[in-house]
Each structure stands twice: as structure tokens, then as C-alpha cells.
N, C-alpha and C positions, 0 to 999 in steps of 0.2 A: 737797341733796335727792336727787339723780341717786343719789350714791352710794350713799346711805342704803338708797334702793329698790333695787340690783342687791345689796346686803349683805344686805335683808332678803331677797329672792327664795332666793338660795345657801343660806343656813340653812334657809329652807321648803324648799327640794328634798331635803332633804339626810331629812327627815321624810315625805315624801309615799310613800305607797308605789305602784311602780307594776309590771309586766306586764315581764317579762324577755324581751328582742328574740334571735329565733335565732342572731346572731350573737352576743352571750352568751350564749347555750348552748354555742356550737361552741367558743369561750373557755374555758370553764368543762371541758366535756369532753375537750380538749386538754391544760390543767395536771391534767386528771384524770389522761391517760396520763401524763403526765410524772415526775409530783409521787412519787408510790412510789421510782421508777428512782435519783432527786436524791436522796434521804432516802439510801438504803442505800449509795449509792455515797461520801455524804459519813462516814454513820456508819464503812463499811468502810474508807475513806482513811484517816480518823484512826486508828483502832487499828490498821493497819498500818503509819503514822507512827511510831503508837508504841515498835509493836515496834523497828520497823529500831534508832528510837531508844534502847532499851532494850539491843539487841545491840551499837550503837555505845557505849555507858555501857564494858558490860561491857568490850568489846575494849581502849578505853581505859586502863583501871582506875579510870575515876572511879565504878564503885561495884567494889568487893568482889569479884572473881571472876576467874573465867582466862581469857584470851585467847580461846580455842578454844570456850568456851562464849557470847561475844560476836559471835565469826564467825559460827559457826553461829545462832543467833538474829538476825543483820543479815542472814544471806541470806535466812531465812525471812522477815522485814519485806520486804525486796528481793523477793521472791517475789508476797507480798502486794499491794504494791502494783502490779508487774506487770500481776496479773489483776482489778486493782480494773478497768478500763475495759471490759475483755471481759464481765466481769460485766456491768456498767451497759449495755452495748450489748444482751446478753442479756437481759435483764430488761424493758428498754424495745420491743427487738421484740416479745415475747410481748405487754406491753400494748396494744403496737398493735396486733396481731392481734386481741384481745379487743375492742376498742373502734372497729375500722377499719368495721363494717357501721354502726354507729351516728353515726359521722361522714361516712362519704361520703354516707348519706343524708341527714343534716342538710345538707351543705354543699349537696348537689345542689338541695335543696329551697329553699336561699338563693339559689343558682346560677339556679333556674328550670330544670332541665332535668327 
């Protein structure tokens, strides 16, 4: 019976709708800054992945092509990846810049000060 009744309570919660608490706000606005910076720094990783990997094919010979056009396209990949971080560090300060008045005031306002 116990169980029944905390089984059925979790499924009502899970429907009821309710008033979203500041500190899911301050959550919310938080992956807000975040979430852009993660996205482009994953998308930009991979295709510079790619590349390096594309230059390594070449250098190889496991596709088709010369030596010298495999290095060169590996360093560029090498390159890529380099500034994939610098990126992401740029991109995510600037969001915080944008969204820093709206969270310190939010948190201050959880804070009580």
C-alpha cells in the first residue's frame, strides 16, 4: 500500500504544474551562458578533427594524394585545433559579460543582500 501511494504521488508530481524557484532561474540562466560556448567549441573540435585527419589520410597514402599536400592540411587541422579552446574561452567570456547584470542580481536576490 506504502509503495503504491509514494508510486502514485511521483507520477502526480511529475503532471502538476508549479512556480519555478529563483534558484532555477539562476540554473537555467547559467546553461543559458554556457550552452552556445559547448555547442561551437564541440561542433568546431570535430571538423578540425577532421581535418588533421583528412591531412593524416593524405600524408599517409591511404587516400590518393602527395605527401606535401597531407602535411600541409595536418598542420592546418593542428592549427585548428590549437585555437579551438581559445575560442571557447572567448566566446563564453563575452556571454558572461552579457548575462553577468542579470545574474548577480538574481543571485543577490537569493543571497538576501
Amino acid at each position: 500500500m506504502n509503495n503504491q501511494f509514494s508510486e502514485v504521488n511521483k507520477i502526480r508530481s511529475k503532471y502538476i504544474s508549479r512556480e519555478q524557484t529563483d534558484v532555477e532561474r539562476l540554473r537555467r540562466l547559467d546553461k543559458q551562458v554556457k550552452k552556445p560556448a559547448q555547442i561551437f567549441a564541440y561542433v568546431f573540435g570535430v571538423i578540425a578533427a577532421l581535418v588533421l585527419g583528412t591531412g593524416m589520410c593524405f600524408a599517409m597514402s591511404v587516400i590518393e594524394g602527395s605527401m606535401i599536400l597531407g602535411i600541409v592540411i595536418g598542420v592546418l587541422g593542428i592549427g585548428l585545433v590549437c585555437v579551438n579552446y581559445p575560442m571557447y574561452k572567448t566566446i563564453l567570456e563575452s556571454r558572461r559579460k552579457k548575462y553577468s547584470e542579470k545574474i548577480i542580481s538574481l543571485s543577490d536576490e537569493i543571497l538576501g543582500k
